[in-house]
N, C-alpha and C positions, 0 to 999 in steps of 0.2 A: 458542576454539572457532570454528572457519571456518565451518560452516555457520551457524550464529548469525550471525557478520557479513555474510555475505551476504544473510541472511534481511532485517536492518537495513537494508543498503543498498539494497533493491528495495523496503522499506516507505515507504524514504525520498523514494528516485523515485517513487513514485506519489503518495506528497503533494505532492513538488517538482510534478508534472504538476496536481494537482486543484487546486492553491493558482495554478498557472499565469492562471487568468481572473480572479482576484483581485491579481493581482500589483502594478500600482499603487497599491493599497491599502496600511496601514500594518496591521499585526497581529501579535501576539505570539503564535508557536508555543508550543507543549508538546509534550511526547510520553512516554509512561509504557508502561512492560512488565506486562502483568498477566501471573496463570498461563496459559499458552498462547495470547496475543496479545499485539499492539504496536498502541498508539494514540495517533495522530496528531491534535491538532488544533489550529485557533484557532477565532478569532470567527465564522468560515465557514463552515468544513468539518472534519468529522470521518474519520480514515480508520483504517479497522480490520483489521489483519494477523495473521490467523489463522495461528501458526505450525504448528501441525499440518497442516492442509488445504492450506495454500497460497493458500487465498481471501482478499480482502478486500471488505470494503463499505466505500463511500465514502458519507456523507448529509450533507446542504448544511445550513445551518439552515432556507434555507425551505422544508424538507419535500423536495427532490427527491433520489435515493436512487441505486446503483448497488450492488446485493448480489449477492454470490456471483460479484465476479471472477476468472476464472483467464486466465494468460496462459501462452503456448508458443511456441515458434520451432524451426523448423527448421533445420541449417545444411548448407553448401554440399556437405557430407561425406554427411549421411543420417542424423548425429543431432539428438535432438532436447533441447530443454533448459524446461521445464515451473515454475511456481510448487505446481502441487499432483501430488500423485503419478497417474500414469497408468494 
């Protein structure tokens, strides 16, 4: 299923990104598919890929949070290319 891999690999990049300030650190990943999301985390950070929506929240352990992200780009042509449906 192609959308499915994709769906994985932009879950992935945005842990690859939130784990980015941690990076010197040593920490053992996980990552599990429940029903209609993907969940990333280690010792740090948790990150949550709502396949239906397109959204994700990201929450740190010590309480700091980022919910309900969507992302979008525009390209040089005029369209546009979205995590959640527009």
């Amino acid at each position: 299923m192609k959308s499915g891999c994709a769906v994985l690999k932009i879950a992935t990049l945005i842990a690859a990104v939130a784990w980015s300030g941690v990076a010197s650190l040593r920490a053992e990943a996980t990552s599990t598919t429940r029903s209609g999301e993907v969940l990333l985390q280690n010792q740090f950070v948790t990150v949550e890929y709502h396949l239906r929506t397109g959204r994700r929240n990201v929450v740190w352990r010590d309480g700091h949070k980022l919910l309900g992200l969507e992302s979008a780009v525009q390209r040089a042509d005029g369209r546009s290319l979205s995590t959640s449906p527009l």
